[in-house]
N, C-alpha and C positions, 0 to 999 in steps of 0.2 A: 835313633843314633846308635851306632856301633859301639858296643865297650873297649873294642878295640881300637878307637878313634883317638884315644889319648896318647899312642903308642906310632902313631901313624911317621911320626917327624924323629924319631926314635927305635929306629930298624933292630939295634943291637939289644933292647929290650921288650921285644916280643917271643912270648915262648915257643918252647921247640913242643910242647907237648902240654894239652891242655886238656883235665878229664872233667865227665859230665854225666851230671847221676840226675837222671830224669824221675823224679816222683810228686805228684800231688797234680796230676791234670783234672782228675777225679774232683777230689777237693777246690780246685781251683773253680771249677764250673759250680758248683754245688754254691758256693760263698757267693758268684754270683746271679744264681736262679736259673741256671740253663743246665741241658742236661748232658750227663758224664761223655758222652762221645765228643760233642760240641768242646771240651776238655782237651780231648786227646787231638782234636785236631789245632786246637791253639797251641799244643807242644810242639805235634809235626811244623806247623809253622814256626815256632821259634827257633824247631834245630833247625828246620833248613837256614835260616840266617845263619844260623851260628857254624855250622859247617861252610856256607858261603864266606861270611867274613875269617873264619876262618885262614881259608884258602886263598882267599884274597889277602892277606898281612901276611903268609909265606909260614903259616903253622905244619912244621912235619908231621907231627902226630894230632889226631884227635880219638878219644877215647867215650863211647858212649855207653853209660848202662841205662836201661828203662827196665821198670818194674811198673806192673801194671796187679792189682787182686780183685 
């Protein structure tokens, strides 16, 4: 489900600009026993949603940083 779905019936409170700091894919694999790439590809998949939904609720800006060490 979209985070943006509570917002859907409510056009004038979706934001115009929404930023996103991508870190811990590493860790995220690691806490569940697979390895660090396996990680960075469950990120790429969540920004792609999130740039999709995004775009789909009429967000002008999105802003993304990824840090990766």
């Amino acid at each position: 489900m979209s985070t943006f779905a509570g917002y859907m019936n409510e056009p004038n409170k979706i934001p115009v600009h929404i930023a996103v700091i991508m870190d811990g894919n590493g860790r995220w694999a690691r806490l569940r026993g697979k390895e660090r790439y396996e990680g960075h590809l469950a990120g790429m998949d969540a920004l792609r949603e999130t740039v999709k939904n995004a775009a789909d609720y009429g967000v002008k800006y999105l802003t993304v940083y990824a840090f990766s060490t």
